[in-house]
PDB file of N, CA, C and O in Angstrom:
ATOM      1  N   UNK A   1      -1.247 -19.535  -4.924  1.00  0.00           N
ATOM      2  CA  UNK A   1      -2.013 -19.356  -3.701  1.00  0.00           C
ATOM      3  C   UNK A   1      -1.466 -18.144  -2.937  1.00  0.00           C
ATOM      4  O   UNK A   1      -0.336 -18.156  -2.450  1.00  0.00           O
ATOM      5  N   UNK A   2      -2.160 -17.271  -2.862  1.00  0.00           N
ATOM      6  CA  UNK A   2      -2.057 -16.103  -1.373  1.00  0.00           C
ATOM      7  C   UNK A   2      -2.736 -16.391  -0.155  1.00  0.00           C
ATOM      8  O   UNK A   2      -3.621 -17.104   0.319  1.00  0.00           O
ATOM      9  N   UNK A   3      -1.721 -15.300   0.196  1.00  0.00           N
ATOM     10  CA  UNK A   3      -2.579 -15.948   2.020  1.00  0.00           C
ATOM     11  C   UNK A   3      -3.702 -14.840   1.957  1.00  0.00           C
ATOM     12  O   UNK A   3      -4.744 -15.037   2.583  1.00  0.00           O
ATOM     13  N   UNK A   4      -3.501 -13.483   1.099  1.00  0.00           N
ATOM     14  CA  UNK A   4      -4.547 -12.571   0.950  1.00  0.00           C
ATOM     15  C   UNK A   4      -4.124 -11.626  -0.525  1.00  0.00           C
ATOM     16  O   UNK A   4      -3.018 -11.332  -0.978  1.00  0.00           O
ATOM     17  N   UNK A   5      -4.941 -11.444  -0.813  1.00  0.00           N
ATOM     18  CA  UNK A   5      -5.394 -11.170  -2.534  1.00  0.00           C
ATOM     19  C   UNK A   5      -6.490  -9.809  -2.152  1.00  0.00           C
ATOM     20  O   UNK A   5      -7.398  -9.880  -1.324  1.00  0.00           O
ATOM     21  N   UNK A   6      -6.227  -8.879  -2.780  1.00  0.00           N
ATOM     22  CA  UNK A   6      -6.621  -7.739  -2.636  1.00  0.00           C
ATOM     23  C   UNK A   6      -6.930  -7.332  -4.155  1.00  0.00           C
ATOM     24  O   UNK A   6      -5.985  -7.029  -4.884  1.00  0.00           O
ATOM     25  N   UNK A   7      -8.817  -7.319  -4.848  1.00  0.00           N
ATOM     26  CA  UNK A   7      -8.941  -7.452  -6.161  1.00  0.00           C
ATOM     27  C   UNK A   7      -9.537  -5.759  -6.091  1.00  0.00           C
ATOM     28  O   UNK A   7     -10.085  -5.096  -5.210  1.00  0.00           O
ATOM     29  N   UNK A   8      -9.140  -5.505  -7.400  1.00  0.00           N
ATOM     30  CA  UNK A   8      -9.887  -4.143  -7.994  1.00  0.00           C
ATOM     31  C   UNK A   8      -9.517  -3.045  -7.324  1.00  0.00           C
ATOM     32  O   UNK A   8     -10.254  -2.061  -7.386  1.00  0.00           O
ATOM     33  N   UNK A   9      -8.354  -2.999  -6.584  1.00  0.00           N
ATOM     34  CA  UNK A   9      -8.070  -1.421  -5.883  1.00  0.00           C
ATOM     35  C   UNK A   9      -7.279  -0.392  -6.663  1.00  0.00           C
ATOM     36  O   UNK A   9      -6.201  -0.576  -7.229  1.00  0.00           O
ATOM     37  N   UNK A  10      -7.811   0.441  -6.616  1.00  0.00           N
ATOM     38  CA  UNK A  10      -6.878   1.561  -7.340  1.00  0.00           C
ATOM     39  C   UNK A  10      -5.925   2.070  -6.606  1.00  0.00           C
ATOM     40  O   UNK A  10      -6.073   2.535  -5.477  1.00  0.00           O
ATOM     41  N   UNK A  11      -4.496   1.969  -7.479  1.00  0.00           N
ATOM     42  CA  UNK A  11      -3.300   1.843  -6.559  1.00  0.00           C
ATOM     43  C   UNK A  11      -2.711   3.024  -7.309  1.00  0.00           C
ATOM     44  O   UNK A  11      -2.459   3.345  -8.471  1.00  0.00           O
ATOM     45  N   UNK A  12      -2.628   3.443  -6.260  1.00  0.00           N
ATOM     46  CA  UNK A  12      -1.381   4.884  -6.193  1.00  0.00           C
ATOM     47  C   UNK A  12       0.412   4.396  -5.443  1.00  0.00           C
ATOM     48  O   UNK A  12       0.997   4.454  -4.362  1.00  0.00           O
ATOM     49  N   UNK A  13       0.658   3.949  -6.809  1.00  0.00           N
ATOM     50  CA  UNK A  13       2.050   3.377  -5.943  1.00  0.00           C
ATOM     51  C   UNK A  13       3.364   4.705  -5.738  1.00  0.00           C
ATOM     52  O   UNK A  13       4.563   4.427  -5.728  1.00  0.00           O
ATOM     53  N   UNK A  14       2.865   6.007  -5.602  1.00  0.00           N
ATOM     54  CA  UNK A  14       4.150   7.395  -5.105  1.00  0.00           C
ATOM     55  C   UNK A  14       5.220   7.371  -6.070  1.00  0.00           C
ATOM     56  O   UNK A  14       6.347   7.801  -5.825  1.00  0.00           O
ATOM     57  N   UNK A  15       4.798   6.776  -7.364  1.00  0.00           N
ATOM     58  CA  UNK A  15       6.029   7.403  -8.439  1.00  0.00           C
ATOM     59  C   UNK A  15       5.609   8.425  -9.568  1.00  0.00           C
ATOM     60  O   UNK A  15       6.233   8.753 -10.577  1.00  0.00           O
ATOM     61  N   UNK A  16       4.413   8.821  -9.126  1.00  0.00           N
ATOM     62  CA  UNK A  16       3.710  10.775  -9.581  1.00  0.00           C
ATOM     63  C   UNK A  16       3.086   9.799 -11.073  1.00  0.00           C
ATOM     64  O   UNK A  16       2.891  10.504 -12.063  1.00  0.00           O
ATOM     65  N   UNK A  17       2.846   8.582 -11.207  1.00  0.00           N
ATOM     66  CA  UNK A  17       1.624   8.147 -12.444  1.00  0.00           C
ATOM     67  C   UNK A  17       0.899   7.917 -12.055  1.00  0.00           C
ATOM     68  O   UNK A  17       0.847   7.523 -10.890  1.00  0.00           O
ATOM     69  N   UNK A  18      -0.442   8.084 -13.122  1.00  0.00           N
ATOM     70  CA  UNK A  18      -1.543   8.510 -12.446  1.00  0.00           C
ATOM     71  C   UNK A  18      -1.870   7.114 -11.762  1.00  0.00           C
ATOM     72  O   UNK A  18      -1.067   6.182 -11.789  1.00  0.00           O
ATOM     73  N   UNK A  19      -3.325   7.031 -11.041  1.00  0.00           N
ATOM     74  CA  UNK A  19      -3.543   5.532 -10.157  1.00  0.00           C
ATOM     75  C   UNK A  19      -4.023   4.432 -11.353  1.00  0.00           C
ATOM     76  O   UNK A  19      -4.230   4.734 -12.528  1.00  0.00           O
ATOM     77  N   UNK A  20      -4.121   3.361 -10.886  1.00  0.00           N
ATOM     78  CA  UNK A  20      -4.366   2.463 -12.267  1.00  0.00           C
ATOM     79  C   UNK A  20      -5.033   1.710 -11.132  1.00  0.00           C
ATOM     80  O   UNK A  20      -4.817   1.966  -9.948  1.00  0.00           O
ATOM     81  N   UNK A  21      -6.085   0.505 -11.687  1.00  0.00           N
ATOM     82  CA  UNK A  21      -6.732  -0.327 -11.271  1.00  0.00           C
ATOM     83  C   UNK A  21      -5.822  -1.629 -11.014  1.00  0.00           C
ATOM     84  O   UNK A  21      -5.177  -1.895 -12.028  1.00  0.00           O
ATOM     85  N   UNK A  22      -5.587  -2.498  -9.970  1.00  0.00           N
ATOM     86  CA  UNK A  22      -4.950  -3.533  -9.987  1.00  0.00           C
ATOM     87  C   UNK A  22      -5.339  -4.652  -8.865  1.00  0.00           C
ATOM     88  O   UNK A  22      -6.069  -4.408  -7.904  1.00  0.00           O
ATOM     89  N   UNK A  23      -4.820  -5.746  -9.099  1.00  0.00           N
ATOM     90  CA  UNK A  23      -4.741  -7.185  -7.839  1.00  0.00           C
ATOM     91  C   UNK A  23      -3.395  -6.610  -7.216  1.00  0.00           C
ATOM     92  O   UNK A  23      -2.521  -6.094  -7.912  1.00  0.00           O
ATOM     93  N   UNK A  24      -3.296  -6.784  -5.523  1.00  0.00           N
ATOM     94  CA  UNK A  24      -2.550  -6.940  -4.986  1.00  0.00           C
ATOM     95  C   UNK A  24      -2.489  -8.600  -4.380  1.00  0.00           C
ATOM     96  O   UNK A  24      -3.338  -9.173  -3.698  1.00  0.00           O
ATOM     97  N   UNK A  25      -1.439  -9.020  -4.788  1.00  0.00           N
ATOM     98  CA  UNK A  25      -1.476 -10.609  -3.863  1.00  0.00           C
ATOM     99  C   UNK A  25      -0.487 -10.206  -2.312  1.00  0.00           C
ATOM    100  O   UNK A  25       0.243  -9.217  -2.235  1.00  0.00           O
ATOM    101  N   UNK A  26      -0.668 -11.104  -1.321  1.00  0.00           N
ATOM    102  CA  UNK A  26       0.231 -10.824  -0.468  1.00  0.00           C
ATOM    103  C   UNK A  26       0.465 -12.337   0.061  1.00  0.00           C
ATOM    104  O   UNK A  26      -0.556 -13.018   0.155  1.00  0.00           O
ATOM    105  N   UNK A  27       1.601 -12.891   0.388  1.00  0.00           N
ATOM    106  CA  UNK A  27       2.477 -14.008   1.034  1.00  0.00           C
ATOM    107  C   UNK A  27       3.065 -13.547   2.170  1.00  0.00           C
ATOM    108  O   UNK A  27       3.556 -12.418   2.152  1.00  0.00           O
ATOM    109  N   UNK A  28       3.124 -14.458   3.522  1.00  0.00           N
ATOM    110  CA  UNK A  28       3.777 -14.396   4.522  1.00  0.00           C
ATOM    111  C   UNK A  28       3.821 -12.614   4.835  1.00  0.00           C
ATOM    112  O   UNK A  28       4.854 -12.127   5.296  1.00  0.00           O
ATOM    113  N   UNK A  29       3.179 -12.150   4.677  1.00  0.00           N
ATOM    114  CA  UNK A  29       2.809 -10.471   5.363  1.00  0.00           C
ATOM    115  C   UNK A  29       3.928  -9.556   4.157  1.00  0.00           C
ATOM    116  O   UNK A  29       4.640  -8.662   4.614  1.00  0.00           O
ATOM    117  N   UNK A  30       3.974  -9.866   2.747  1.00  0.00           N
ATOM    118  CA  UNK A  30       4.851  -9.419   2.099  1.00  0.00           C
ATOM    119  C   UNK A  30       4.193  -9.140   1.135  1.00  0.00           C
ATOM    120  O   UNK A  30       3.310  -9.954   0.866  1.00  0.00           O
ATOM    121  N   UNK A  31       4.319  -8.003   0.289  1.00  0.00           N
ATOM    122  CA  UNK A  31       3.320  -8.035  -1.013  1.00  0.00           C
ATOM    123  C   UNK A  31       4.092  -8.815  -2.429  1.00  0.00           C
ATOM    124  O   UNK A  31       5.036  -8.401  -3.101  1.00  0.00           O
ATOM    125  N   UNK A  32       3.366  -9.967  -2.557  1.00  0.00           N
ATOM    126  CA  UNK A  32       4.043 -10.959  -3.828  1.00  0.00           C
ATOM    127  C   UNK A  32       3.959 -10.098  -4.705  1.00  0.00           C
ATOM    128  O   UNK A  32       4.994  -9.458  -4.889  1.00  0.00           O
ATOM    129  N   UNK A  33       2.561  -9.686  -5.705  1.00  0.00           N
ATOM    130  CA  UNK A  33       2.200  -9.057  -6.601  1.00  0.00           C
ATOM    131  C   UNK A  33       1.514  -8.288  -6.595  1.00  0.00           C
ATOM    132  O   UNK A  33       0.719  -8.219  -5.658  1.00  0.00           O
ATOM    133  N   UNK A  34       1.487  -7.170  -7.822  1.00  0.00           N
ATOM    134  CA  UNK A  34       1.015  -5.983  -7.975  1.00  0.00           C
ATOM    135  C   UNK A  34       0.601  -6.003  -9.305  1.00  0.00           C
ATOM    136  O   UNK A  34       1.440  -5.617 -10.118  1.00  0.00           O
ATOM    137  N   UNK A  35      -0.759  -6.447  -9.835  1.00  0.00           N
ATOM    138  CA  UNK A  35      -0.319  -6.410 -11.211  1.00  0.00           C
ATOM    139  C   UNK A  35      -2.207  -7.295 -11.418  1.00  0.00           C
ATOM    140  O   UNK A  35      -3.164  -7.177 -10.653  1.00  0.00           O
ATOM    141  N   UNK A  36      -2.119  -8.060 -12.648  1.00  0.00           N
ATOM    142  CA  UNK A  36      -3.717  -8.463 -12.697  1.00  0.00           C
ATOM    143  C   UNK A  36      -3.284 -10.233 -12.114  1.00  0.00           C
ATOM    144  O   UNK A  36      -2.274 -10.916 -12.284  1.00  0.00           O
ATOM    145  N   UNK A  37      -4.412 -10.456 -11.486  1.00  0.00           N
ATOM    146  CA  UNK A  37      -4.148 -12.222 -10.801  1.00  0.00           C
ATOM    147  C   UNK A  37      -5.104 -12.772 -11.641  1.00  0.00           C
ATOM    148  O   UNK A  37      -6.094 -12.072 -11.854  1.00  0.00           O
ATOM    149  N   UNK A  38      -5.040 -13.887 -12.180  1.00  0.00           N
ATOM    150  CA  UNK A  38      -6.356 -14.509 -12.435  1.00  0.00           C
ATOM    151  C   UNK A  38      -7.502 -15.052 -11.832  1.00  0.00           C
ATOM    152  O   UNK A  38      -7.588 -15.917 -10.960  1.00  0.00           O
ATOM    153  N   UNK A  39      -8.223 -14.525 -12.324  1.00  0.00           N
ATOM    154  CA  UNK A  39      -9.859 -15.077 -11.760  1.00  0.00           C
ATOM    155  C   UNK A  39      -9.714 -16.130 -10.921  1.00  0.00           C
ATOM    156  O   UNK A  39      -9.904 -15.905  -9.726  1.00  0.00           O
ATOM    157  N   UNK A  40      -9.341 -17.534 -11.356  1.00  0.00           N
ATOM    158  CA  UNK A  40      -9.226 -18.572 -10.663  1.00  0.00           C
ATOM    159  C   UNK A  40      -8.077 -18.892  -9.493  1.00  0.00           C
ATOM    160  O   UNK A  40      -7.659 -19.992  -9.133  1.00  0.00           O
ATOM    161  N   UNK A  41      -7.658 -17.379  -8.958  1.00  0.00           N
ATOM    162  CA  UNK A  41      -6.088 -18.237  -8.065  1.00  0.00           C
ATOM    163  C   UNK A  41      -6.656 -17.920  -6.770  1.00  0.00           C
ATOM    164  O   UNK A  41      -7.274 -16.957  -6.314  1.00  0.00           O
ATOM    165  N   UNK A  42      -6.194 -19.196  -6.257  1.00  0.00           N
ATOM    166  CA  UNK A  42      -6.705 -19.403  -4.656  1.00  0.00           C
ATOM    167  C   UNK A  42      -6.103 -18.874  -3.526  1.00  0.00           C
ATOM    168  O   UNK A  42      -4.937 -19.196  -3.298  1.00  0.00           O
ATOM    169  N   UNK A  43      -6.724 -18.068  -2.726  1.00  0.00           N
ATOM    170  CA  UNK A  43      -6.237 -17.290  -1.562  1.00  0.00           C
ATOM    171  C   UNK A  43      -6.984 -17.439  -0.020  1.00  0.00           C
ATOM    172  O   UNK A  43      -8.213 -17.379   0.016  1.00  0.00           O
ATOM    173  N   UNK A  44      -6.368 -17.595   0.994  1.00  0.00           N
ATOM    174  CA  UNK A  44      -7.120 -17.845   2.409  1.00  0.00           C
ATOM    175  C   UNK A  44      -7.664 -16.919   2.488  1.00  0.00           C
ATOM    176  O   UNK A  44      -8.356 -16.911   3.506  1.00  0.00           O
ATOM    177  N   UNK A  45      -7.762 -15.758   1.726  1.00  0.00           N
ATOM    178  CA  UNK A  45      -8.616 -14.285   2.380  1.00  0.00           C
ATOM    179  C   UNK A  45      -8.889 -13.048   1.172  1.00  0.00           C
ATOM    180  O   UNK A  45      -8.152 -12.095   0.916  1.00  0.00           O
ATOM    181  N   UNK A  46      -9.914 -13.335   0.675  1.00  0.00           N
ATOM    182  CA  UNK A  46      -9.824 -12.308  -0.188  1.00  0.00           C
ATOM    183  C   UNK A  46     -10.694 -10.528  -0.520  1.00  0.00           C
ATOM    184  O   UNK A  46     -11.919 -10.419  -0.548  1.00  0.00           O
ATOM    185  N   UNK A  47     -10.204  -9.920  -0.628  1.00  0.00           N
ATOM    186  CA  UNK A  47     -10.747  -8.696  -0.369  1.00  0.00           C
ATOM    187  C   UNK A  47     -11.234  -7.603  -1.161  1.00  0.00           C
ATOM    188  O   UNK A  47     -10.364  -6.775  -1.432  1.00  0.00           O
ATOM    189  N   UNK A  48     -12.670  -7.310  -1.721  1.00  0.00           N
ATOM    190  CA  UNK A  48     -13.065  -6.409  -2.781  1.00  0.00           C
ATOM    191  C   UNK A  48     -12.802  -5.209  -2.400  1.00  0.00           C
ATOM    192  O   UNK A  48     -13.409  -4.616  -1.508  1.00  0.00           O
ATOM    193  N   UNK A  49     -11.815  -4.744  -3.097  1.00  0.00           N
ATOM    194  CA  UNK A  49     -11.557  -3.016  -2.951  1.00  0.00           C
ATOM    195  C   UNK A  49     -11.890  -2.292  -4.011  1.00  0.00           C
ATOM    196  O   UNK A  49     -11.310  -1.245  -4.295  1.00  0.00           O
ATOM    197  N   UNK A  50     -12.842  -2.782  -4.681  1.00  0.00           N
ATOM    198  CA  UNK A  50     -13.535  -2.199  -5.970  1.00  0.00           C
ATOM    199  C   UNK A  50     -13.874  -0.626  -5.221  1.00  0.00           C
ATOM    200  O   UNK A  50     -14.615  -0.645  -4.238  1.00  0.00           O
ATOM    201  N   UNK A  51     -13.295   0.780  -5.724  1.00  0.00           N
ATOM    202  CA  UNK A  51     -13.673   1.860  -5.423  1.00  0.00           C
ATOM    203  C   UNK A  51     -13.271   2.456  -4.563  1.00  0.00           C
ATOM    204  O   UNK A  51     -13.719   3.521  -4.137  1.00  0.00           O
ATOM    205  N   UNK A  52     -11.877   1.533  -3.972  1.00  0.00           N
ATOM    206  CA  UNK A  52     -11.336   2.053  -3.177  1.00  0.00           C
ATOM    207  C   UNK A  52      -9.690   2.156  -3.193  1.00  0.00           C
ATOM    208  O   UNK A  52      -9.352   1.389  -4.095  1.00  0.00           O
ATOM    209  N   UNK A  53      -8.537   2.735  -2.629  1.00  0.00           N
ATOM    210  CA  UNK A  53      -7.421   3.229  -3.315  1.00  0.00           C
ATOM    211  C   UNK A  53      -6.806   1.926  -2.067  1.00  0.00           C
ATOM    212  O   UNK A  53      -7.223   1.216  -1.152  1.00  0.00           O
ATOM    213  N   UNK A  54      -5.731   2.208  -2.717  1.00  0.00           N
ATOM    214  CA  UNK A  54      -4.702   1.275  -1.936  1.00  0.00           C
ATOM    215  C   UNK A  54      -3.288   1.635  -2.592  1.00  0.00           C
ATOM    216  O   UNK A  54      -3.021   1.890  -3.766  1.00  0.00           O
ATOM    217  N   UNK A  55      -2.241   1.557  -1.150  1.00  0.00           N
ATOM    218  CA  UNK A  55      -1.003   2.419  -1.741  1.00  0.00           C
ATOM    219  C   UNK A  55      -0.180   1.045  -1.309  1.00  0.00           C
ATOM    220  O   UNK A  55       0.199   1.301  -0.166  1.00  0.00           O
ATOM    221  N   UNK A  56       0.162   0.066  -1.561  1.00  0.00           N
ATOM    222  CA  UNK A  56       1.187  -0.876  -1.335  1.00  0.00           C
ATOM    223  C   UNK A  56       2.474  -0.247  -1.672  1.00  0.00           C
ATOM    224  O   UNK A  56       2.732   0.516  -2.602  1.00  0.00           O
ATOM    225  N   UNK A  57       3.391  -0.805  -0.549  1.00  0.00           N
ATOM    226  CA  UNK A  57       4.563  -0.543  -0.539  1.00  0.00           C
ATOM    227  C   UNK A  57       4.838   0.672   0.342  1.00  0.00           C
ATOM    228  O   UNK A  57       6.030   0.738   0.644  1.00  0.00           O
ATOM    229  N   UNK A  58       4.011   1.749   0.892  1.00  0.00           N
ATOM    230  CA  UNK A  58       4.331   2.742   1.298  1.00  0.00           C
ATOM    231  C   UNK A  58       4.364   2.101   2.832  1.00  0.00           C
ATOM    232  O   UNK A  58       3.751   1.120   3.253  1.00  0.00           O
ATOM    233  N   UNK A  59       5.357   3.051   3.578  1.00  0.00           N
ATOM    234  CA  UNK A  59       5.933   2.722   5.246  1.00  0.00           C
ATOM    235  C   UNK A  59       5.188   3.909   5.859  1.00  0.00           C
ATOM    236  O   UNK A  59       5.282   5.069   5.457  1.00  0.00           O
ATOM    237  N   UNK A  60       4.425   3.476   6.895  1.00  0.00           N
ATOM    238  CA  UNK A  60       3.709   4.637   7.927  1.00  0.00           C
ATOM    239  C   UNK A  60       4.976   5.344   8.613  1.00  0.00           C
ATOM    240  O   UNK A  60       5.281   4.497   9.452  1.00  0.00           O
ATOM    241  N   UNK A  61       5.786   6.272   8.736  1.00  0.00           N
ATOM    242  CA  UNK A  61       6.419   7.054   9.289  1.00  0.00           C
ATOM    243  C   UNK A  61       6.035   7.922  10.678  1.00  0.00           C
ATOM    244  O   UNK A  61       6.818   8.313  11.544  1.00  0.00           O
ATOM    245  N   UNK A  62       5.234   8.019  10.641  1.00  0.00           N
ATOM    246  CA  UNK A  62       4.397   8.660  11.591  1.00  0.00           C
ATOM    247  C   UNK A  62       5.307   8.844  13.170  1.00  0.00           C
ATOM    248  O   UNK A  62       5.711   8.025  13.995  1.00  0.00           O
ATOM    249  N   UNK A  63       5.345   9.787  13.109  1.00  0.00           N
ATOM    250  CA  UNK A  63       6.681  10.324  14.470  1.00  0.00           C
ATOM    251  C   UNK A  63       6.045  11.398  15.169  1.00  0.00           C
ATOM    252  O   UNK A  63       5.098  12.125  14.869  1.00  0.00           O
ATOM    253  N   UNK A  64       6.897  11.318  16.317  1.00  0.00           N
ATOM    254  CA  UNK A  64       6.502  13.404  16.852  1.00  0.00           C
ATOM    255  C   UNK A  64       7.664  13.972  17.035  1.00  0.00           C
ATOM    256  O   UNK A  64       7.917  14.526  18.105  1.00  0.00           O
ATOM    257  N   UNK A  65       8.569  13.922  15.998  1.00  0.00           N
ATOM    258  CA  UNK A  65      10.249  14.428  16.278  1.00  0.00           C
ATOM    259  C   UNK A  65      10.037  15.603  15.664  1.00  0.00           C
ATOM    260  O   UNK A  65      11.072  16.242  15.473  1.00  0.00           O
ATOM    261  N   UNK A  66       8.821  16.213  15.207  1.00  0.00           N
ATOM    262  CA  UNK A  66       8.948  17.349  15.012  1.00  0.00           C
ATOM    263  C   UNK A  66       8.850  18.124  16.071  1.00  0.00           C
ATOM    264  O   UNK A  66       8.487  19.275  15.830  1.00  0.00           O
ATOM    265  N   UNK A  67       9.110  17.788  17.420  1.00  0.00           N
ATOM    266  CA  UNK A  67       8.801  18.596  18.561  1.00  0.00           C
ATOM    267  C   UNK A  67      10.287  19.082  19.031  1.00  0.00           C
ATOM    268  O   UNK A  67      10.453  20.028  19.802  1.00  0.00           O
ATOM    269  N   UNK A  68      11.406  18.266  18.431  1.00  0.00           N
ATOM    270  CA  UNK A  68      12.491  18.886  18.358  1.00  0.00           C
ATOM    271  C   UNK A  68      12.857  19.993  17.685  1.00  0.00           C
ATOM    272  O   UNK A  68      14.004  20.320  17.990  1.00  0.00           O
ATOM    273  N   UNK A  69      12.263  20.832  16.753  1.00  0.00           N
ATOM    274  CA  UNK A  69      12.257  21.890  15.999  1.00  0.00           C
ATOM    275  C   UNK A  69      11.683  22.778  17.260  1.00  0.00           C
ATOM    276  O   UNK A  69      12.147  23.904  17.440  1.00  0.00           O
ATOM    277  N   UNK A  70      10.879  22.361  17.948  1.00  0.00           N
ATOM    278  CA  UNK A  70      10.318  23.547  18.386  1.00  0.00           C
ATOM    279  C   UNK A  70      10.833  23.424  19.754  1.00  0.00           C
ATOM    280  O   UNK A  70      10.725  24.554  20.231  1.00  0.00           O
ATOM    281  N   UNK A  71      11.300  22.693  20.567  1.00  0.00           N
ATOM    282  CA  UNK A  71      12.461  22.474  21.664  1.00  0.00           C
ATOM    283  C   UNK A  71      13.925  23.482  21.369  1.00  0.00           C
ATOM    284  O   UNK A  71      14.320  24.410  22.075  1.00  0.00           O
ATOM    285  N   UNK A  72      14.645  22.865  19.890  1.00  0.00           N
ATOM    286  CA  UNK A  72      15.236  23.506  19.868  1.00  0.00           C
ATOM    287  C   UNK A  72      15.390  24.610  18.204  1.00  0.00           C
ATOM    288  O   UNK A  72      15.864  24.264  17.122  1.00  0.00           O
ATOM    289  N   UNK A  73      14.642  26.278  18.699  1.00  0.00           N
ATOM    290  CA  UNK A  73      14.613  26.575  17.036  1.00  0.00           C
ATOM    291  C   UNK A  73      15.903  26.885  16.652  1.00  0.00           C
ATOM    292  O   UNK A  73      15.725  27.357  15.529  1.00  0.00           O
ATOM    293  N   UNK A  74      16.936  26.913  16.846  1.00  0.00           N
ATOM    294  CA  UNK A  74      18.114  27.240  15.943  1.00  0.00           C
ATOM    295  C   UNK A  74      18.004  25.671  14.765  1.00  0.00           C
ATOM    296  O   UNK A  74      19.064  25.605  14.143  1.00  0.00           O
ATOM    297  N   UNK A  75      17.413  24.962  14.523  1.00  0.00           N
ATOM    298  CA  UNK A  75      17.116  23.808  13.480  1.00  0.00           C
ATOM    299  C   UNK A  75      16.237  24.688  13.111  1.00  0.00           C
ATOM    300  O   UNK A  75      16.136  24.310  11.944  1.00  0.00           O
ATOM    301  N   UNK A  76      15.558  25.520  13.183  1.00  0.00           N
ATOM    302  CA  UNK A  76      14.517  25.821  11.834  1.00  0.00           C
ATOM    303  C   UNK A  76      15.433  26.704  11.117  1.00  0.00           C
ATOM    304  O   UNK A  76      16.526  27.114  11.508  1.00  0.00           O
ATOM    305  N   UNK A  77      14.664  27.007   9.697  1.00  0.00           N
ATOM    306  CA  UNK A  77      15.695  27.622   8.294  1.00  0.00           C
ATOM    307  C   UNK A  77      15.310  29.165   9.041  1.00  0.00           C
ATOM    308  O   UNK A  77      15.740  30.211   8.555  1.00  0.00           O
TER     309      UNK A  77
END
């Protein structure tokens, strides 16, 4: 059982191979699996991403500390 099951997304998981088609399962806000689920496994929420990409595992970073480069340029090369 997942609490959410994510079927048919093409996953680009950032280790430079190419994307492959896969099930993502997810538990308690964690990704269980990455890989094929069977047809029959039961999930509170499930989601067709047929045609669409999905990158599990990647962390949004998203900052504005690049404004310290330009505050102070003796940090740029």
């Amino acid at each position: 059982m997942f609490d959410l099951l994510i079927r048919g997304a093409r996953v680009i998981d950032g280790t430079g191979r190419p994307r492959f088609s896969s099930d993502i399962g997810i538990n308690k806000g964690r990704i269980d699996t990455v890989g094929a689920v069977p047809a029959d496994t039961p999930s509170s929420r499930t989601i067709d991403a047929t045609g669409l990409i999905a990158s599990p595992g990647f962390i949004d970073i998203h900052t504005h500390a690049d404004i310290a480069l330009m505050a102070r340029p003796a940090h740029l090369p």
